[in-house]
C-alpha positions in Angstrom: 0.0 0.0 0.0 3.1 2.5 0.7 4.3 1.7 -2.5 0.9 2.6 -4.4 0.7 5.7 -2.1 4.3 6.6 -3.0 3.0 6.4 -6.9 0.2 8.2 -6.8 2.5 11.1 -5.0 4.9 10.7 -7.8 2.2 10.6 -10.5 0.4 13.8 -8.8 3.6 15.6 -9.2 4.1 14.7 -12.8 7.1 12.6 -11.5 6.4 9.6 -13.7 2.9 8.8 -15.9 1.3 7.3 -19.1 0.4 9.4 -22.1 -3.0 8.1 -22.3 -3.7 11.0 -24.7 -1.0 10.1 -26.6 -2.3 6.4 -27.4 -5.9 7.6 -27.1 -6.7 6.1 -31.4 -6.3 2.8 -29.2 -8.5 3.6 -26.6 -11.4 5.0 -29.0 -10.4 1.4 -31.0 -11.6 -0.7 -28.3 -14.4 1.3 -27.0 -15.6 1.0 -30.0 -15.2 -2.6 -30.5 -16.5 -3.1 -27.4 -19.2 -0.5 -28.1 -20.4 -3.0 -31.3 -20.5 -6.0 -29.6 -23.0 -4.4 -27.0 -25.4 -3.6 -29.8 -24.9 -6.4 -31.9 -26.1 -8.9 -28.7 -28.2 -5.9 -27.9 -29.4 -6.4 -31.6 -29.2 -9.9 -32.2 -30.9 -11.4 -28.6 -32.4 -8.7 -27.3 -33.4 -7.4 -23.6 -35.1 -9.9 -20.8 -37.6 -7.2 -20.0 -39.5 -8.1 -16.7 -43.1 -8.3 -15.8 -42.6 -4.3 -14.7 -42.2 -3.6 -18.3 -44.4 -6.4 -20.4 -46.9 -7.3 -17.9 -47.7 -10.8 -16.7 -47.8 -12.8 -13.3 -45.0 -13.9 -10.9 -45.5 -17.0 -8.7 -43.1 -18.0 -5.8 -43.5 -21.3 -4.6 -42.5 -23.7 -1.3 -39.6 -25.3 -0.8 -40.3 -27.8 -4.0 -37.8 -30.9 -5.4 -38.6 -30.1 -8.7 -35.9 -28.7 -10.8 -35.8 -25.4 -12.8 -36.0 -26.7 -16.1 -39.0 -29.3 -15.3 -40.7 -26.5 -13.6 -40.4 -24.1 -16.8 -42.1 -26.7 -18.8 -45.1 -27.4 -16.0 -45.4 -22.7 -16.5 -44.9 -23.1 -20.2 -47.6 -25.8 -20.5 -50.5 -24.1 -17.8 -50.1 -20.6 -19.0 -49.0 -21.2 -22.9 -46.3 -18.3 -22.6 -42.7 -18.7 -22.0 -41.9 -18.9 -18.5 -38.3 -18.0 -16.5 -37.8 -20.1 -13.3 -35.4 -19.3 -10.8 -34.0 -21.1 -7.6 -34.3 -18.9 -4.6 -31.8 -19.6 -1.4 -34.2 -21.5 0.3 -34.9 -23.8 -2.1 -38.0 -21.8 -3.2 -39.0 -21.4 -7.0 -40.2 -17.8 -8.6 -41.7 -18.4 -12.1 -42.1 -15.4 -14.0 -44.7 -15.4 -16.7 -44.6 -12.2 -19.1 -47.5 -11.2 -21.5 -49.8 -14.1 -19.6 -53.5 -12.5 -18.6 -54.1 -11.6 -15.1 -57.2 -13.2 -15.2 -56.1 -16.5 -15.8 -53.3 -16.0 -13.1 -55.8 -18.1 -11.0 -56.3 -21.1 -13.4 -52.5 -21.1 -14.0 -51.6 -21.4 -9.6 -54.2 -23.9 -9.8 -52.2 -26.5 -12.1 -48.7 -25.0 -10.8 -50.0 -26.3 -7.2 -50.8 -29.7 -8.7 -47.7 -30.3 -11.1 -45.2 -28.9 -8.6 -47.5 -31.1 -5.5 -47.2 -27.9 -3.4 -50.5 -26.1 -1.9 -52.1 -24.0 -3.9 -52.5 -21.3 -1.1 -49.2 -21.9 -0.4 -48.1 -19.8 -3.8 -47.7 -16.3 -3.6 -48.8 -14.6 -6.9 -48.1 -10.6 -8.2 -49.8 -9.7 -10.9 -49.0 -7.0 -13.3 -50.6 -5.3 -16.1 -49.3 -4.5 -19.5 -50.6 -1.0 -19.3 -48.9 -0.3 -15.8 -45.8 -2.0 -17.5 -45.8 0.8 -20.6 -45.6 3.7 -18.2 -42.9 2.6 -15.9 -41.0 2.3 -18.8 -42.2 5.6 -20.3 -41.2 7.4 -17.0 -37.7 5.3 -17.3 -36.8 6.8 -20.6 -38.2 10.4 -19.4 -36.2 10.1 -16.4 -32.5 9.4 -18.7 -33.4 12.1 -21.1 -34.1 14.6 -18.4 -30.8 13.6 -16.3 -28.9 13.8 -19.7 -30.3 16.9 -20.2 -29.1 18.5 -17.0 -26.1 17.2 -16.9 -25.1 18.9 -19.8 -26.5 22.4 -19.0 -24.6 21.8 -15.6 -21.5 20.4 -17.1 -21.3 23.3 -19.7 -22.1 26.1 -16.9 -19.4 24.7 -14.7 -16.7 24.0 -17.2 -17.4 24.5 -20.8 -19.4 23.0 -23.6 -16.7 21.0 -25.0 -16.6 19.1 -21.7 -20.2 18.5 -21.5 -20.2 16.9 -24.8 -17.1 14.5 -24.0 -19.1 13.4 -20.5 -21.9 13.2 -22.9 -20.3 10.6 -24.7 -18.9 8.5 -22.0 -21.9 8.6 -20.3 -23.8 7.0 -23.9 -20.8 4.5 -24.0 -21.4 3.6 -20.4 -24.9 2.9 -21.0 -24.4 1.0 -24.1 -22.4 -1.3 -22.7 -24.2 -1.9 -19.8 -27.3 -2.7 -21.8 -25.7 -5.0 -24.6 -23.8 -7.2 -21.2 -27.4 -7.7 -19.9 -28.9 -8.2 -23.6 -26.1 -10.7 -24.1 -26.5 -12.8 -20.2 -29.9 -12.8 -20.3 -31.1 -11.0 -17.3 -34.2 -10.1 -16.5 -34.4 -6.2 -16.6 -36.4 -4.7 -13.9 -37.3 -1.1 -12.3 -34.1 -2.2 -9.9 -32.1 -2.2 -13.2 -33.0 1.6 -14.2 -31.8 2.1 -10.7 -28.7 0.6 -11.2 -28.5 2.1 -14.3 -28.9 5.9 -12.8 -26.9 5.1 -9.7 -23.7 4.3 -12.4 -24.3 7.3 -14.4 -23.7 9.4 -11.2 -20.5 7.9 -10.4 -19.5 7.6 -14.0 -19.9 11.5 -13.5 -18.1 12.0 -10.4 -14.8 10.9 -11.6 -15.0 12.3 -15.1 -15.7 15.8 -12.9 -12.8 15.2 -10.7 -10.2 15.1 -14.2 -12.4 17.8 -15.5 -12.0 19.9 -12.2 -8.0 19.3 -12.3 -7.8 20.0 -16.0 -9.4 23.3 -15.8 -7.5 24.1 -13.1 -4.2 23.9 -14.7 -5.2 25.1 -18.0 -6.3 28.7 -16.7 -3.3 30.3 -18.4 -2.1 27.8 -20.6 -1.1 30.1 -23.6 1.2 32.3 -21.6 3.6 29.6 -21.7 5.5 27.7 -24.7 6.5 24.5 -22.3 3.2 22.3 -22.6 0.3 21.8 -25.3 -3.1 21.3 -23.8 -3.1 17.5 -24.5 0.0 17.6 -22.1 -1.6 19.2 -19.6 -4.7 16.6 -19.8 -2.7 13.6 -19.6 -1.3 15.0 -16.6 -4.3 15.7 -15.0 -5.2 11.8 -15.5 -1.9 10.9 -14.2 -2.7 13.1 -11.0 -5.9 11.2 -10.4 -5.2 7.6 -11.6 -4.5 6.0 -8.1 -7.9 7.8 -6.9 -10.1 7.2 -9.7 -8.8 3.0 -9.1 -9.0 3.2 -5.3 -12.5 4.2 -5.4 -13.5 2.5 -8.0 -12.3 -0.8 -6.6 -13.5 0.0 -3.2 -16.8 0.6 -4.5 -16.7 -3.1 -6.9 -16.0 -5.3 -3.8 -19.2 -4.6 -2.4 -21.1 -4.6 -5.4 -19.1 -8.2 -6.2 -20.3 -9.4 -3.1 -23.8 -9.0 -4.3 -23.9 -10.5 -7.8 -21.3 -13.5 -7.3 -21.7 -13.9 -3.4 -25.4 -13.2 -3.1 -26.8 -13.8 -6.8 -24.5 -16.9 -7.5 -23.8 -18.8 -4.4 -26.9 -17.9 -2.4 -28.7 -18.2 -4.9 -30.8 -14.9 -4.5 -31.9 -13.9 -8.1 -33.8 -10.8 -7.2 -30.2 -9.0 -6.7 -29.0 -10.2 -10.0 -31.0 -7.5 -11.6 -29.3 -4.3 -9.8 -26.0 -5.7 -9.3 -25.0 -6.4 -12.7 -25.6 -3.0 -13.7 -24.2 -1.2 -11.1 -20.7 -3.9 -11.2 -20.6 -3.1 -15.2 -21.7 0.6 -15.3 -19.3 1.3 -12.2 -16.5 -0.7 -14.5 -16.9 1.0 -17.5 -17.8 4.1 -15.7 -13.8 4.6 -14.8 -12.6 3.5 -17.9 -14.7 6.0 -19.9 -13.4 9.1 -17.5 -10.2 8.2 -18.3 -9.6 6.8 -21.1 -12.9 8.3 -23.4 -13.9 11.7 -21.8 -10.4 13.6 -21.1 -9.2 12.4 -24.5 -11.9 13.6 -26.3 -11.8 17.0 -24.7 -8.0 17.6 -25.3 -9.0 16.1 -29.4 -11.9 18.9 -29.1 -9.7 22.1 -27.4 -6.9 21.5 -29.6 -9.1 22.3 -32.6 -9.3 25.8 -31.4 -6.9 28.6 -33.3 -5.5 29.6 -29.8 -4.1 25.9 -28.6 -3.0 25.4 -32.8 -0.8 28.4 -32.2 0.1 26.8 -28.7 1.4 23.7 -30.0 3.7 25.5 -32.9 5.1 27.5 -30.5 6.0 24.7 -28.1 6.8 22.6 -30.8 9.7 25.1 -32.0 10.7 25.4 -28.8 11.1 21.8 -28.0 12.7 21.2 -31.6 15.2 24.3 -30.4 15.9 22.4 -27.2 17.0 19.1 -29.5 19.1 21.1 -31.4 21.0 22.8 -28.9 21.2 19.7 -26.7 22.8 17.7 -30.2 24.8 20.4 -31.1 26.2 20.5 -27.4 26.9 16.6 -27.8 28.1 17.1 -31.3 31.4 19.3 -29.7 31.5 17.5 -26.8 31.9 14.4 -28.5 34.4 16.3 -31.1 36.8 17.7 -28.4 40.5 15.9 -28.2 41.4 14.6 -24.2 45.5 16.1 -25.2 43.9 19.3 -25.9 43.4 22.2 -23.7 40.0 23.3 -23.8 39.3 26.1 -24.6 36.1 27.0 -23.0 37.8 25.9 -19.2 40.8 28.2 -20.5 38.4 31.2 -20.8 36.3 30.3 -17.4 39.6 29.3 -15.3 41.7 31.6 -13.9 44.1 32.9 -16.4 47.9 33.0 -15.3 49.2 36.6 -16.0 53.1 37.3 -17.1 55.7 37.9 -14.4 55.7 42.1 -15.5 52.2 42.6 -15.0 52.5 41.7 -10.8 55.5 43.6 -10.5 54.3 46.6 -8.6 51.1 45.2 -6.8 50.6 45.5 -3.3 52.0 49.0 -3.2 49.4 51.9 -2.7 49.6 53.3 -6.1 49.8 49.9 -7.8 52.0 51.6 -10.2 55.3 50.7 -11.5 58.1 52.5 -10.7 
């Protein structure tokens, strides 16, 4: 832990650090290629949308021996839609049933109770309807455009518009890819989901803001010197951050672990699947976006600008004037002969003055006589 502590010091004081803006073509590669995948399996299989969203009937059962797949077949067969059965920890079953009526939710516990040989009063039913199901999801995609919406105004109020539209874009990346991973494994997306889903957008925020807040901070007067170019002073300002954005972000993904492996997987408690995979995905691709997308993009989008052009040629000449020098320093240091005096020490030394010229020194006068 010293040793991380001692980097981050280091990488805060621009001692060492990664041009991540330098290599960022690499990092908008696999964003990208990431970024296809999620759509293609977002494409291709499509979202697990819960009863919240399509309507239909959930039914948890007793402690039953019957296994998942036999008791997906019993749903299938009483309510003629597909069914998804999950194992609770207890060794309960919950059958969801989307799109089946909610007036033959009754008829359908009825043959559950006698295939599964549980009591039919025993089975707890919730009943949703497709209507209800259209406006949650309406208010959903009313409540991401709105907090897109002002998150932009803020972002461009509190640092500039070329910022807001680089958070913009991580924050569309981050959702992408969250959305294709649950398109892709399947799970059932639920109102807990949405909440997941804003809960990572937050943080996904938080550290872009934190690079942002740096950044702007150490570009106030940027064109009064000729030493760094903006994208310089952005890759710094990831440097200066790294070890925070990765502490928090892994302090925050142990917990969140602990839910979807610990409590989904081993426990066997499928209700937490839905919010934990979003937040463990969003909060992964949340830190990679701040620094890897966002700050990137914003140095690509300020160094369009006439002023940081003119920045860059004068650093540029500068540095190339630096090079030269330095060679051209090596060049005669490399060319000077060991045997022969040199001439530059013979100038700076102390020079030894002929035998006539100290004749008369120490007198008052200092004259000859």
């Amino acid at each position: 832990m010293s040793k991380l502590g001692n980097l981050g010091a280091r990488l805060h004081r621009g001692e060492v650090g990664y041009d991540f803006v330098g290599n960022r073509k690499i990092w908008y590669g696999i964003s990208i290629l990431i970024t296809i995948t999620a759509i293609l399996g977002l494409t291709v299989r499509g979202l697990n949308m819960g009863i919240e969203f399509e309507g239909g009937a959930v039914f948890t059962t007793p402690k039953t021996s019957v296994s998942v797949s036999q008791a997906e077949t019993y749903a299938e067969q009483a309510s003629g839609h597909q069914a998804v059965v999950q194992r609770l920890g207890g060794g309960e079953l919950r059958i969801q049933i989307s799109g089946v009526d909610t007036g033959k939710s009754n008829g359908v516990k009825t043959a559950l109770s006698k295939d599964l040989k549980v009591p039919a009063e025993e089975i707890a039913a919730d009943l949703v309807g497709p209507s209800w199901g259209d406006q949650i999801a309406a208010k959903a995609w009313q409540g991401l455009v709105i907090f897109m919406i002002l998150v932009v105004i803020y972002l461009a109020i509190a640092f500039e518009w070329r910022m807001a539209i680089a958070a913009l874009v991580a924050l569309i990346h981050d959702i992408t890819i969250t959305v294709g991973i649950y398109a892709l494994v399947g799970f059932e997306v639920t109102p807990g989901t949405v909440i997941g889903l804003l809960t990572i957008l937050g943080y996904s925020l938080y550290d872009t803001v934190v690079v942002f807040d740096s950044l702007k901070e150490q570009t106030k007067d940027i064109t009064k010197q000729t030493r760094w170019t903006y994208s310089d002073v952005a890759n710094r300002s990831i440097n200066s951050t790294l070890v925070r954005s990765i502490n928090t972000t892994v302090v925050a993904l142990l917990p969140v672990a602990g839910l979807l492996f610990i409590g989904g997987g081993v426990l066997g408690a499928g209700t937490l699947n839905d919010i934990s995979l979003s937040l463990f995905v969003g909060l992964a691709a949340g830190a990679y976006s701040s620094i890897f997308i966002a700050t990137p993009l914003v140095a690509d989008l300020k160094e369009r600008e006439p002023q940081m052009k003119a920045l860059r040629k004068r650093v540029m000449a500068k540095r190339a004037q630096a090079a030269a020098e330095e060679e051209l320093a090596g060049t005669r240091s490399v060319g000077l002969d060991p045997d022969e005096p040199d001439d530059a020490a013979a100038v700076v030394g102390p020079r030894s003055q002929p035998a006539s010229r100290n004749r008369g020194r120490g007198r008052p006068s200092g004259k000859r006589r």
